[in-house]
C-alpha positions in Angstrom: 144.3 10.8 -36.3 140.7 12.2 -37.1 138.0 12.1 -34.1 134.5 11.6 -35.1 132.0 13.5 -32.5 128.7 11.8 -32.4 125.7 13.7 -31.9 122.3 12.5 -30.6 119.1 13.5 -33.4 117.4 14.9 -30.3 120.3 16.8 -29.2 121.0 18.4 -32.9 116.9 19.4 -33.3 116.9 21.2 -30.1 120.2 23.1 -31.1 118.2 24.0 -34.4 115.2 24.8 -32.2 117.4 27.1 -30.1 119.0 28.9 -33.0 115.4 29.6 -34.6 114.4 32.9 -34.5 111.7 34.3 -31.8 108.4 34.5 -32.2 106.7 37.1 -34.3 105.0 39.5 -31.8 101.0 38.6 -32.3 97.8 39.6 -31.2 97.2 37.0 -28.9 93.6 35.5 -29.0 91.0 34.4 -26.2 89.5 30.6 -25.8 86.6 30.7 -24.2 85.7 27.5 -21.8 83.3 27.1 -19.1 83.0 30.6 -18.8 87.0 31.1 -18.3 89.0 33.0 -20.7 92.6 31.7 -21.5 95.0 34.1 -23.5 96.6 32.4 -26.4 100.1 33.3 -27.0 100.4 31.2 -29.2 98.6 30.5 -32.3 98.6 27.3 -35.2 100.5 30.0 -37.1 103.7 30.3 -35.0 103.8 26.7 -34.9 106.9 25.0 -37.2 104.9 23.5 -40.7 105.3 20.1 -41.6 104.0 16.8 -41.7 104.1 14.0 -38.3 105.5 10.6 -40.7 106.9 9.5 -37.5 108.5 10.0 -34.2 111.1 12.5 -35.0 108.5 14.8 -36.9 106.2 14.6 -33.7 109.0 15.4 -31.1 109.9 18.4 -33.3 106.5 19.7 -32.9 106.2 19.0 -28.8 109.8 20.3 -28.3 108.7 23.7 -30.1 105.1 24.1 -28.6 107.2 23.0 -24.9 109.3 26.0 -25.1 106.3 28.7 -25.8 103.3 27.5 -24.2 104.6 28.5 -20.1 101.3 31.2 -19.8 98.9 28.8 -21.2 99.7 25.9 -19.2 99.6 27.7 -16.2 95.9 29.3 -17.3 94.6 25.7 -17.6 96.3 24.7 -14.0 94.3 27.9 -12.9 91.2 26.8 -14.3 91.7 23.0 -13.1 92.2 23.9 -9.7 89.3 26.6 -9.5 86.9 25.0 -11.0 88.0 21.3 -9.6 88.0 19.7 -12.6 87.9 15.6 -12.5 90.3 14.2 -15.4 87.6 13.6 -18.2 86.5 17.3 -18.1 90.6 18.6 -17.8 91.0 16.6 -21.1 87.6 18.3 -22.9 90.0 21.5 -22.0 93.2 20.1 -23.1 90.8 19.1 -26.5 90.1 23.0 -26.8 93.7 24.1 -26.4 94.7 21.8 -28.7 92.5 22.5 -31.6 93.1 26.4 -31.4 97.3 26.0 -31.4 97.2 22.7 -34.3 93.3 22.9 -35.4 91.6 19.2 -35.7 90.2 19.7 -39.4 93.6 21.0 -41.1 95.8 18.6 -39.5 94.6 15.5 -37.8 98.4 14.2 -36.7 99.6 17.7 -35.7 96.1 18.5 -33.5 96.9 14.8 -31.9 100.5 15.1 -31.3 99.6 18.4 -29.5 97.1 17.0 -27.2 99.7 14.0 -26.4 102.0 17.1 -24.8 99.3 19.0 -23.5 98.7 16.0 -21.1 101.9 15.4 -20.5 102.7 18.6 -19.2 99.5 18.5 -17.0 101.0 15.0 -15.2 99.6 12.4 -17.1 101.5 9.4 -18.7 100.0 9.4 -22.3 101.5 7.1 -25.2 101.7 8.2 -29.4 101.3 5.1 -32.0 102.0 6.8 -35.4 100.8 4.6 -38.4 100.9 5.2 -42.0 97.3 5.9 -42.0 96.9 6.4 -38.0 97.8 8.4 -35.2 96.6 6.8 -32.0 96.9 8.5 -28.5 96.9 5.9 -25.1 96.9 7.3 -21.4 97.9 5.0 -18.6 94.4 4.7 -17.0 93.5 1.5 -14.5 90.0 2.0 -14.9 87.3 -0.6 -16.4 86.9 0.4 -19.8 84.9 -1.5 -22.1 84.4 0.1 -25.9 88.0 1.1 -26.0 91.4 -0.4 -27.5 94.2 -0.7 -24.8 97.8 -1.9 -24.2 99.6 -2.9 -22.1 102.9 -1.7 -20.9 104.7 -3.1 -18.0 101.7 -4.3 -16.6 100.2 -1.1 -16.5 97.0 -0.2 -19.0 96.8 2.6 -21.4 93.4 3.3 -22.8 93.2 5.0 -26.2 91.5 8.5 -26.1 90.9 8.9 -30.1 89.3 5.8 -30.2 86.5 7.3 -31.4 88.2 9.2 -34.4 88.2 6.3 -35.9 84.7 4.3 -35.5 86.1 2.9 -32.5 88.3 0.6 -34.2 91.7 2.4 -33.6 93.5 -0.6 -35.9 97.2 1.1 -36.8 95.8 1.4 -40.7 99.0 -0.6 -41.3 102.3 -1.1 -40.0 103.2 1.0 -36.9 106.2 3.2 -37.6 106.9 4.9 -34.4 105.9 5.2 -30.6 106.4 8.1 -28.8 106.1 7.7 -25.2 108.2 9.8 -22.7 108.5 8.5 -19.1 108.6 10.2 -16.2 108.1 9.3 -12.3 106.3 12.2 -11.6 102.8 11.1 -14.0 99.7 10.7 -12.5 96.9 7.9 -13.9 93.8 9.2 -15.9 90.4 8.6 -14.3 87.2 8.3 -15.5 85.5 8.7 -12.3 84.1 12.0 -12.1 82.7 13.3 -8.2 81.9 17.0 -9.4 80.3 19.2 -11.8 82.2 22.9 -12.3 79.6 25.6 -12.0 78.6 26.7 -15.2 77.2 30.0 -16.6 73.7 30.6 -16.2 74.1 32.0 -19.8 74.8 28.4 -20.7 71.3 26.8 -20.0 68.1 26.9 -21.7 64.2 25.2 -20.4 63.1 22.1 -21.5 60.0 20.8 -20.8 59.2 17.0 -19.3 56.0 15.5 -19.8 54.7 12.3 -18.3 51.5 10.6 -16.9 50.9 9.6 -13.4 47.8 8.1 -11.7 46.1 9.1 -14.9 46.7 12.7 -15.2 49.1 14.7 -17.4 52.5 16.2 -15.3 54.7 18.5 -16.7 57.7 20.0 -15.4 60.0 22.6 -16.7 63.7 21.8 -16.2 67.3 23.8 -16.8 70.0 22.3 -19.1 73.2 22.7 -20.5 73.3 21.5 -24.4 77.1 21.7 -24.4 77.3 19.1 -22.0 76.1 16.8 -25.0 79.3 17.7 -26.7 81.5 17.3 -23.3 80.0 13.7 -23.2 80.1 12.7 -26.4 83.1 10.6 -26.3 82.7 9.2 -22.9 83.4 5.7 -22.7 81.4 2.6 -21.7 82.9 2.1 -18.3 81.4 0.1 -15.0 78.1 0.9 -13.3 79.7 2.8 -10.5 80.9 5.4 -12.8 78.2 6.0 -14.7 75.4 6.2 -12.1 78.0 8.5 -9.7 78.2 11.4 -12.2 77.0 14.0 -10.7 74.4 16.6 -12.5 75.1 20.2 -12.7 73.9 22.1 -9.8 71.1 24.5 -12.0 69.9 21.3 -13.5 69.5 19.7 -10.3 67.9 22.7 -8.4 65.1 23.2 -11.1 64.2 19.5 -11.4 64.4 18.6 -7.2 62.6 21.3 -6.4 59.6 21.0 -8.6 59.7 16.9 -7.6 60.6 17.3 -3.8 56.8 19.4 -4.1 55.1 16.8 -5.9 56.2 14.1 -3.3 55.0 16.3 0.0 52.4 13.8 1.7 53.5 10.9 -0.3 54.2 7.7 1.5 58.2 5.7 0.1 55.9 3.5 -1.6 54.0 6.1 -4.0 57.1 8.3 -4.1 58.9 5.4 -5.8 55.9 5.0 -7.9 56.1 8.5 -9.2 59.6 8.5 -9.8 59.4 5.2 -11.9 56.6 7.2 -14.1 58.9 9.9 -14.7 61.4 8.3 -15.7 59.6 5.4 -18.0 57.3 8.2 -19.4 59.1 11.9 -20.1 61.4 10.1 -22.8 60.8 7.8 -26.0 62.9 4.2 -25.6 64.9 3.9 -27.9 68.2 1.2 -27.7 72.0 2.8 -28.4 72.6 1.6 -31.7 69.8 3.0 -33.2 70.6 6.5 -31.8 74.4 6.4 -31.7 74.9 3.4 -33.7 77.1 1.9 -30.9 76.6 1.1 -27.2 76.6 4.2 -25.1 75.8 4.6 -21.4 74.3 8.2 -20.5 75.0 10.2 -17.4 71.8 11.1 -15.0 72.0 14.7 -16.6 72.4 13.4 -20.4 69.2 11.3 -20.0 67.3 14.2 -19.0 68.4 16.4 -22.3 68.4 13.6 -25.1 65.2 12.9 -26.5 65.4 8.6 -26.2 67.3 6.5 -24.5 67.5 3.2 -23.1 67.4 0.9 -19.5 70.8 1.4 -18.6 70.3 5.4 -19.1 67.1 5.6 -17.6 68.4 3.3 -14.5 71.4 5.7 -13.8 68.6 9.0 -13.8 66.6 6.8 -11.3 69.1 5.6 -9.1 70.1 9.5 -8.5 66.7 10.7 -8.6 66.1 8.0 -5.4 69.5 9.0 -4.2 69.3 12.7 -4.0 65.4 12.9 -2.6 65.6 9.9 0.0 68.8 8.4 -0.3 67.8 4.4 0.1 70.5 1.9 -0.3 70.2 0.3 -3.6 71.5 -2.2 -6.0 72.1 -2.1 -9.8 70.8 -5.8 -11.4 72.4 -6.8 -14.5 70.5 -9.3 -17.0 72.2 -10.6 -20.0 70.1 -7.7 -21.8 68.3 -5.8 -19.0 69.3 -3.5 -16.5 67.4 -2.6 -13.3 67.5 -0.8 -9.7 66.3 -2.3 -6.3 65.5 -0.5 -3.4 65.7 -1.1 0.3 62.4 0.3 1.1 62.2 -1.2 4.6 59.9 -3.5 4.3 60.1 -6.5 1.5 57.4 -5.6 -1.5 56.3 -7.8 -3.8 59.4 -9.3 -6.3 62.6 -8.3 -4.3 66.3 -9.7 -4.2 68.2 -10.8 -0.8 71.9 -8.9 -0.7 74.3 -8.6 2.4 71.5 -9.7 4.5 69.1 -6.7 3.0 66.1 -6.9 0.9 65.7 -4.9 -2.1 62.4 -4.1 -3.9 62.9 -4.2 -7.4 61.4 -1.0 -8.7 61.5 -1.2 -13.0 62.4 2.4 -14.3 61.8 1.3 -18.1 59.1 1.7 -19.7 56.6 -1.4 -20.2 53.4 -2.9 -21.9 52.3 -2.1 -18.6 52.9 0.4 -15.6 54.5 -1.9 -13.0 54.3 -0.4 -8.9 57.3 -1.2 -6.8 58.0 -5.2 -6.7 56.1 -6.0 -9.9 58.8 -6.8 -12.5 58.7 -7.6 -16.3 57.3 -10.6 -17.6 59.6 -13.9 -17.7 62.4 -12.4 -16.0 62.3 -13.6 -12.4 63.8 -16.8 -13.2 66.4 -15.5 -15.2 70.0 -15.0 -13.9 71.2 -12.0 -13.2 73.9 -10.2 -10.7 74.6 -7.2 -8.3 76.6 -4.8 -10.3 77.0 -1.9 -8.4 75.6 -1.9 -4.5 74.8 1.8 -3.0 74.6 2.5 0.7 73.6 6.1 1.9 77.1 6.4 3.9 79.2 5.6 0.4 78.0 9.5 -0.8 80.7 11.0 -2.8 
Protein backbone atom coordinates (compact mmCIF):
# COMPACT_ATOMS: atom_id res chain seq x y z
CA UNK A 1 0.00 0.00 0.00
CA UNK A 2 1.67 3.50 -0.79
CA UNK A 3 0.70 6.64 1.48
CA UNK A 4 0.59 9.90 -0.20
CA UNK A 5 1.57 12.83 2.51
CA UNK A 6 0.00 16.11 1.47
CA UNK A 7 1.73 19.21 2.08
CA UNK A 8 0.31 22.72 2.36
CA UNK A 9 2.18 25.47 -0.41
CA UNK A 10 2.56 27.63 2.64
CA UNK A 11 3.95 25.07 4.71
CA UNK A 12 6.59 23.83 1.93
CA UNK A 13 7.82 27.78 1.30
CA UNK A 14 8.40 28.38 4.84
CA UNK A 15 10.50 24.98 5.02
CA UNK A 16 12.44 26.53 1.93
CA UNK A 17 12.61 29.82 3.81
CA UNK A 18 13.96 28.10 6.82
CA UNK A 19 16.68 26.04 4.95
CA UNK A 20 17.95 29.38 3.16
CA UNK A 21 21.01 30.49 4.10
CA UNK A 22 21.51 33.65 6.70
CA UNK A 23 21.90 36.77 5.86
CA UNK A 24 25.13 38.23 4.50
CA UNK A 25 26.63 40.33 7.33
CA UNK A 26 25.97 44.18 5.88
CA UNK A 27 26.65 47.55 6.71
CA UNK A 28 23.42 48.50 7.95
CA UNK A 29 22.20 51.92 6.76
CA UNK A 30 20.26 54.94 8.60
CA UNK A 31 16.63 56.37 7.52
CA UNK A 32 16.26 59.45 8.51
CA UNK A 33 12.51 60.70 9.55
CA UNK A 34 11.24 63.42 11.52
CA UNK A 35 14.46 63.91 12.95
CA UNK A 36 14.67 60.08 14.27
CA UNK A 37 17.16 57.81 12.97
CA UNK A 38 16.17 54.06 12.37
CA UNK A 39 18.98 51.39 11.69
CA UNK A 40 18.27 49.32 8.69
CA UNK A 41 19.28 45.79 8.92
CA UNK A 42 18.03 45.06 6.33
CA UNK A 43 18.44 46.34 2.87
CA UNK A 44 16.36 45.77 -0.84
CA UNK A 45 19.50 43.65 -1.48
CA UNK A 46 19.02 40.84 1.16
CA UNK A 47 15.53 40.65 0.00
CA UNK A 48 14.64 37.21 -2.17
CA UNK A 49 14.42 38.61 -6.19
CA UNK A 50 11.51 37.91 -8.07
CA UNK A 51 8.40 39.13 -9.54
CA UNK A 52 4.68 39.52 -7.22
CA UNK A 53 2.24 37.64 -10.36
CA UNK A 54 0.06 36.73 -7.55
CA UNK A 55 -0.51 35.66 -4.02
CA UNK A 56 2.03 33.07 -3.50
CA UNK A 57 4.84 35.41 -5.02
CA UNK A 58 3.66 38.14 -2.38
CA UNK A 59 3.48 35.83 0.67
CA UNK A 60 7.04 34.66 -0.18
CA UNK A 61 8.22 38.16 0.07
CA UNK A 62 6.18 39.07 3.57
CA UNK A 63 7.17 35.67 5.06
CA UNK A 64 11.06 36.57 4.31
CA UNK A 65 11.00 40.35 5.29
CA UNK A 66 8.66 38.87 8.69
CA UNK A 67 11.50 36.80 9.81
CA UNK A 68 14.35 39.70 9.57
CA UNK A 69 12.82 42.94 10.18
CA UNK A 70 12.38 42.29 14.51
CA UNK A 71 14.88 45.68 15.20
CA UNK A 72 13.13 47.75 12.63
CA UNK A 73 9.72 47.27 13.70
CA UNK A 74 10.49 47.89 17.09
CA UNK A 75 12.43 51.37 16.02
CA UNK A 76 9.17 52.53 14.33
CA UNK A 77 7.01 51.33 17.61
CA UNK A 78 9.66 53.64 19.34
CA UNK A 79 9.23 56.47 17.21
CA UNK A 80 5.21 56.03 17.19
CA UNK A 81 4.96 56.11 20.67
CA UNK A 82 7.44 59.06 21.34
CA UNK A 83 6.54 61.13 18.98
CA UNK A 84 2.57 60.21 19.29
CA UNK A 85 2.08 59.60 15.93
CA UNK A 86 -1.87 59.66 14.70
CA UNK A 87 -2.34 56.81 11.90
CA UNK A 88 -1.95 58.95 8.70
CA UNK A 89 1.55 60.13 9.81
CA UNK A 90 2.67 56.25 11.16
CA UNK A 91 1.75 55.20 7.54
CA UNK A 92 4.08 58.38 5.86
CA UNK A 93 6.78 56.21 8.16
CA UNK A 94 5.67 52.81 7.17
CA UNK A 95 5.98 54.67 3.27
CA UNK A 96 9.71 55.41 4.19
CA UNK A 97 10.61 51.94 5.45
CA UNK A 98 9.10 50.51 2.70
CA UNK A 99 10.77 52.23 -0.11
CA UNK A 100 14.42 51.85 1.53
CA UNK A 101 13.93 47.60 2.00
CA UNK A 102 11.75 47.18 -1.77
CA UNK A 103 12.40 50.85 -3.38
CA UNK A 104 9.05 52.35 -5.13
CA UNK A 105 10.73 53.20 -8.64
CA UNK A 106 12.44 49.63 -9.26
CA UNK A 107 9.61 47.60 -8.17
CA UNK A 108 6.19 48.93 -7.77
CA UNK A 109 4.51 45.35 -6.61
CA UNK A 110 7.37 44.45 -4.31
CA UNK A 111 7.53 48.29 -2.63
CA UNK A 112 3.52 47.62 -2.20
CA UNK A 113 3.54 44.22 -0.97
CA UNK A 114 6.04 45.48 1.67
CA UNK A 115 4.04 48.28 2.96
CA UNK A 116 0.91 45.73 3.13
CA UNK A 117 3.21 43.78 6.04
CA UNK A 118 4.60 46.78 7.41
CA UNK A 119 1.01 47.66 8.51
CA UNK A 120 0.17 44.58 9.44
CA UNK A 121 2.83 44.04 11.78
CA UNK A 122 2.02 47.57 13.27
CA UNK A 123 -1.88 46.26 14.08
CA UNK A 124 -3.70 47.22 11.24
CA UNK A 125 -6.04 45.01 9.04
CA UNK A 126 -4.80 45.91 5.53
CA UNK A 127 -6.03 43.93 2.24
CA UNK A 128 -3.71 43.12 -1.26
CA UNK A 129 -5.67 43.01 -4.78
CA UNK A 130 -3.03 41.75 -7.29
CA UNK A 131 -4.08 42.43 -10.98
CA UNK A 132 -2.30 41.79 -14.14
CA UNK A 133 -1.58 45.32 -14.44
CA UNK A 134 -2.43 46.45 -10.63
CA UNK A 135 -1.48 45.99 -7.20
CA UNK A 136 -4.01 47.65 -4.90
CA UNK A 137 -3.55 48.00 -1.08
CA UNK A 138 -7.15 48.41 1.17
CA UNK A 139 -7.01 49.08 5.15
CA UNK A 140 -10.13 48.49 7.12
CA UNK A 141 -10.90 52.19 8.00
CA UNK A 142 -14.68 53.33 9.13
CA UNK A 143 -14.01 56.82 8.36
CA UNK A 144 -15.91 59.17 5.61
CA UNK A 145 -13.79 59.04 2.79
CA UNK A 146 -14.76 60.60 -0.32
CA UNK A 147 -12.02 60.45 -3.40
CA UNK A 148 -11.10 56.97 -2.65
CA UNK A 149 -12.15 53.32 -3.94
CA UNK A 150 -13.39 51.01 -1.08
CA UNK A 151 -14.78 47.44 -0.31
CA UNK A 152 -16.48 46.03 1.55
CA UNK A 153 -15.85 43.02 3.61
CA UNK A 154 -18.15 41.59 6.14
CA UNK A 155 -19.65 44.81 6.61
CA UNK A 156 -16.61 46.38 7.47
CA UNK A 157 -14.90 49.20 4.92
CA UNK A 158 -11.46 49.03 3.56
CA UNK A 159 -10.24 52.24 1.96
CA UNK A 160 -7.51 51.91 -0.67
CA UNK A 161 -4.19 53.69 0.26
CA UNK A 162 -2.48 53.67 -3.41
CA UNK A 163 -5.31 55.10 -4.77
CA UNK A 164 -3.48 57.75 -5.81
CA UNK A 165 -0.70 55.69 -7.77
CA UNK A 166 -3.01 55.27 -10.15
CA UNK A 167 -4.96 58.79 -10.95
CA UNK A 168 -7.23 57.81 -8.34
CA UNK A 169 -8.98 55.37 -10.34
CA UNK A 170 -7.47 52.15 -8.71
CA UNK A 171 -9.60 49.90 -11.46
CA UNK A 172 -7.76 46.15 -11.22
CA UNK A 173 -6.24 46.94 -14.92
CA UNK A 174 -7.94 43.63 -15.68
CA UNK A 175 -8.99 40.53 -14.09
CA UNK A 176 -8.04 40.19 -10.34
CA UNK A 177 -5.79 37.18 -9.80
CA UNK A 178 -5.30 37.11 -6.14
CA UNK A 179 -6.23 38.67 -2.74
CA UNK A 180 -4.08 38.59 -0.02
CA UNK A 181 -5.60 39.40 3.16
CA UNK A 182 -4.55 37.76 6.53
CA UNK A 183 -6.89 38.01 9.53
CA UNK A 184 -6.27 38.51 12.84
CA UNK A 185 -8.37 39.53 16.08
CA UNK A 186 -5.82 41.52 17.42
CA UNK A 187 -6.02 44.57 14.23
CA UNK A 188 -6.78 47.89 14.95
CA UNK A 189 -8.88 50.30 12.29
CA UNK A 190 -7.00 53.04 10.37
CA UNK A 191 -8.00 56.64 11.11
CA UNK A 192 -7.83 59.60 9.41
CA UNK A 193 -8.36 61.86 12.19
CA UNK A 194 -5.36 63.38 13.27
CA UNK A 195 -5.33 65.42 17.05
CA UNK A 196 -1.43 66.12 17.06
CA UNK A 197 1.53 67.33 15.30
CA UNK A 198 5.08 65.55 16.33
CA UNK A 199 7.60 68.21 17.13
CA UNK A 200 9.70 68.71 14.34
CA UNK A 201 13.30 69.93 13.91
CA UNK A 202 13.89 73.48 13.86
CA UNK A 203 16.36 72.58 11.09
CA UNK A 204 13.26 71.61 9.20
CA UNK A 205 11.58 75.14 8.69
CA UNK A 206 12.28 78.00 6.63
CA UNK A 207 10.39 82.00 6.69
CA UNK A 208 7.82 82.84 4.49
CA UNK A 209 6.49 85.99 4.19
CA UNK A 210 2.36 86.89 4.14
CA UNK A 211 1.21 89.96 2.74
CA UNK A 212 -2.28 91.34 2.84
CA UNK A 213 -4.23 94.67 3.11
CA UNK A 214 -6.37 95.85 5.94
CA UNK A 215 -8.18 99.12 6.52
CA UNK A 216 -6.15 100.27 3.56
CA UNK A 217 -2.68 99.76 4.59
CA UNK A 218 -0.11 97.14 3.62
CA UNK A 219 0.47 94.18 6.52
CA UNK A 220 3.01 91.83 6.41
CA UNK A 221 4.01 89.09 8.58
CA UNK A 222 6.79 86.74 8.60
CA UNK A 223 5.83 83.09 9.40
CA UNK A 224 7.79 79.50 10.10
CA UNK A 225 7.05 76.43 7.87
CA UNK A 226 7.80 73.10 7.18
CA UNK A 227 7.98 72.26 3.17
CA UNK A 228 8.10 68.54 3.86
CA UNK A 229 4.77 68.68 5.27
CA UNK A 230 3.63 69.31 1.52
CA UNK A 231 4.99 65.87 0.77
CA UNK A 232 3.42 64.22 4.15
CA UNK A 233 0.04 65.67 2.79
CA UNK A 234 0.12 65.04 -0.45
CA UNK A 235 -1.97 62.02 -0.55
CA UNK A 236 -4.35 62.89 2.06
CA UNK A 237 -7.78 62.14 1.24
CA UNK A 238 -10.96 64.23 0.77
CA UNK A 239 -12.62 63.29 4.08
CA UNK A 240 -15.50 65.17 6.27
CA UNK A 241 -15.30 68.71 7.55
CA UNK A 242 -14.42 67.65 10.98
CA UNK A 243 -11.22 66.24 9.91
CA UNK A 244 -9.99 68.54 7.88
CA UNK A 245 -10.55 71.73 9.96
CA UNK A 246 -9.24 69.62 13.41
CA UNK A 247 -5.70 69.14 11.98
CA UNK A 248 -3.76 70.62 14.07
CA UNK A 249 -0.58 73.01 12.89
CA UNK A 250 2.81 72.38 13.93
CA UNK A 251 3.77 74.12 17.04
CA UNK A 252 6.79 76.60 15.40
CA UNK A 253 4.23 77.38 12.75
CA UNK A 254 1.70 78.29 15.12
CA UNK A 255 3.97 80.23 17.57
CA UNK A 256 5.37 82.59 14.84
CA UNK A 257 2.07 83.34 13.22
CA UNK A 258 -0.23 83.80 16.80
CA UNK A 259 2.17 85.76 18.16
CA UNK A 260 2.59 88.40 15.55
CA UNK A 261 -1.51 88.31 15.13
CA UNK A 262 -2.45 88.06 18.98
CA UNK A 263 -0.31 91.79 18.77
CA UNK A 264 -2.09 93.12 15.90
CA UNK A 265 -5.52 92.39 17.65
CA UNK A 266 -4.48 94.10 21.27
CA UNK A 267 -7.35 96.87 21.65
CA UNK A 268 -9.47 95.39 18.95
CA UNK A 269 -13.09 94.88 19.67
CA UNK A 270 -14.65 90.71 18.32
CA UNK A 271 -16.08 92.56 15.68
CA UNK A 272 -12.75 94.22 14.04
CA UNK A 273 -10.79 91.19 15.08
CA UNK A 274 -12.97 89.01 12.93
CA UNK A 275 -12.62 91.60 10.31
CA UNK A 276 -8.90 91.31 10.33
CA UNK A 277 -8.74 87.79 10.33
CA UNK A 278 -11.15 87.51 7.24
CA UNK A 279 -8.52 90.02 5.36
CA UNK A 280 -5.79 87.76 6.08
CA UNK A 281 -7.06 85.02 5.02
CA UNK A 282 -9.04 86.36 1.67
CA UNK A 283 -5.85 88.48 0.91
CA UNK A 284 -2.20 86.68 1.75
CA UNK A 285 -3.01 83.94 -0.92
CA UNK A 286 -4.15 83.94 -4.84
CA UNK A 287 -7.67 81.90 -5.26
CA UNK A 288 -7.29 79.49 -7.16
CA UNK A 289 -9.94 76.17 -7.34
CA UNK A 290 -8.37 72.44 -6.87
CA UNK A 291 -8.44 71.20 -10.26
CA UNK A 292 -6.52 73.85 -11.60
CA UNK A 293 -3.74 73.31 -9.04
CA UNK A 294 -3.97 69.66 -8.37
CA UNK A 295 -6.09 68.75 -11.18
CA UNK A 296 -8.48 66.90 -8.68
CA UNK A 297 -10.47 67.95 -5.62
CA UNK A 298 -8.25 68.48 -2.57
CA UNK A 299 -9.01 69.87 0.84
CA UNK A 300 -5.86 71.52 2.62
CA UNK A 301 -5.01 71.42 6.24
CA UNK A 302 -4.91 75.04 8.30
CA UNK A 303 -0.98 74.68 8.00
CA UNK A 304 -1.00 73.63 4.06
CA UNK A 305 -2.96 76.71 3.29
CA UNK A 306 -0.53 78.92 4.87
CA UNK A 307 2.62 77.29 2.70
CA UNK A 308 0.80 76.85 -0.82
CA UNK A 309 0.71 79.67 -2.90
CA UNK A 310 -3.42 79.41 -4.03
CA UNK A 311 -6.03 77.81 -2.85
CA UNK A 312 -9.57 77.69 -2.56
CA UNK A 313 -12.93 78.27 0.03
CA UNK A 314 -12.89 75.11 1.57
CA UNK A 315 -8.91 75.68 2.33
CA UNK A 316 -9.14 79.02 3.34
CA UNK A 317 -12.37 78.17 5.61
CA UNK A 318 -10.35 75.42 7.56
CA UNK A 319 -7.18 78.24 8.24
CA UNK A 320 -9.99 80.53 9.46
CA UNK A 321 -11.94 78.48 11.60
CA UNK A 322 -8.46 77.70 13.50
CA UNK A 323 -7.28 81.05 13.25
CA UNK A 324 -10.88 82.11 15.28
CA UNK A 325 -10.41 78.97 17.26
CA UNK A 326 -6.94 79.28 18.67
CA UNK A 327 -7.14 83.39 19.41
CA UNK A 328 -10.83 83.47 20.84
CA UNK A 329 -12.21 80.27 20.63
CA UNK A 330 -16.06 81.21 19.54
CA UNK A 331 -18.44 78.35 18.75
CA UNK A 332 -18.80 78.11 15.10
CA UNK A 333 -20.40 76.38 12.24
CA UNK A 334 -19.08 75.10 8.89
CA UNK A 335 -21.98 76.07 5.92
CA UNK A 336 -21.96 73.96 3.02
CA UNK A 337 -23.52 75.34 -0.47
CA UNK A 338 -23.76 73.17 -3.38
CA UNK A 339 -20.34 74.99 -4.51
CA UNK A 340 -19.51 77.28 -1.55
CA UNK A 341 -18.17 76.76 1.68
CA UNK A 342 -18.26 79.21 4.64
CA UNK A 343 -17.76 79.74 8.58
CA UNK A 344 -20.27 81.46 11.08
CA UNK A 345 -19.46 82.76 14.22
CA UNK A 346 -21.25 83.13 17.50
CA UNK A 347 -20.16 86.53 18.20
CA UNK A 348 -22.73 87.19 20.90
CA UNK A 349 -24.73 89.35 19.57
CA UNK A 350 -26.63 88.62 16.03
CA UNK A 351 -24.78 90.84 13.10
CA UNK A 352 -26.02 91.52 10.02
CA UNK A 353 -26.71 88.06 7.67
CA UNK A 354 -26.49 85.24 10.41
CA UNK A 355 -27.93 81.53 10.63
CA UNK A 356 -30.17 80.12 13.69
CA UNK A 357 -28.50 76.59 15.03
CA UNK A 358 -29.29 74.73 18.37
CA UNK A 359 -30.94 77.76 19.53
CA UNK A 360 -27.60 80.03 18.73
CA UNK A 361 -26.99 82.62 16.26
CA UNK A 362 -24.07 82.61 14.02
CA UNK A 363 -22.67 85.63 12.10
CA UNK A 364 -21.64 84.53 8.86
CA UNK A 365 -18.16 85.93 8.45
CA UNK A 366 -16.92 85.11 4.45
CA UNK A 367 -13.07 84.17 4.58
CA UNK A 368 -12.93 84.05 0.59
CA UNK A 369 -11.91 86.48 -1.24
CA UNK A 370 -14.57 88.82 -3.11
CA UNK A 371 -15.43 91.58 -5.66
CA UNK A 372 -15.69 93.27 -2.57
CA UNK A 373 -14.36 93.25 1.17
CA UNK A 374 -17.42 92.05 3.12
CA UNK A 375 -17.31 92.90 7.37
CA UNK A 376 -18.90 90.28 9.55
CA UNK A 377 -22.65 89.51 8.47
CA UNK A 378 -22.37 90.80 4.90
CA UNK A 379 -22.26 87.67 2.61
CA UNK A 380 -21.78 87.11 -1.18
CA UNK A 381 -24.20 88.24 -3.64
CA UNK A 382 -27.30 85.91 -4.37
CA UNK A 383 -26.50 83.44 -1.90
CA UNK A 384 -28.82 84.05 1.06
CA UNK A 385 -31.65 82.37 -0.54
CA UNK A 386 -29.86 79.55 -1.50
CA UNK A 387 -29.81 76.20 0.42
CA UNK A 388 -27.26 75.17 2.25
CA UNK A 389 -26.48 72.93 5.60
CA UNK A 390 -24.46 72.80 8.92
CA UNK A 391 -21.54 70.58 8.21
CA UNK A 392 -19.42 70.50 10.98
CA UNK A 393 -20.72 72.53 14.41
CA UNK A 394 -17.74 73.69 16.90
CA UNK A 395 -18.31 74.54 20.55
CA UNK A 396 -15.24 75.75 22.71
CA UNK A 397 -15.75 72.67 25.22
CA UNK A 398 -15.37 70.04 22.05
CA UNK A 399 -11.25 71.07 21.94
CA UNK A 400 -9.21 68.12 21.07
Amino acid sequence: MTLRLTISPRILLLACLLASPSLQASEPSVLTWLGRDIRMDLSASDLPAGPIRGEADALALVDFVDRHDADILQQMQTIREELGLCDWLQYQLIRKVADRLAPKQADYYRYTTVKYHLLRASGYDPMLVIGARRILLYVRSPDPVYNLSYRMIDDRQYVCLNAHDYGFQPGTGGQENDVLRETSPRTRDFHYAIDRMPVFPASAYETLELRFEYARKRETLQIRVNPELKSIFANYPVTDYRNQFNIPVSHETAESLLGQLRNRLKGMDLHHGISYLQQFTRGAFPFARDTEVFGREKRLSPEETLMYSNSDCEDRSALFFWLVREIYDRPMVVLSYEDHVTVAVDMGEQRGHSIQYNGKDYTICEPTPQRINLPPGRIIHGIHDRPSEVSYAYEPAQRR
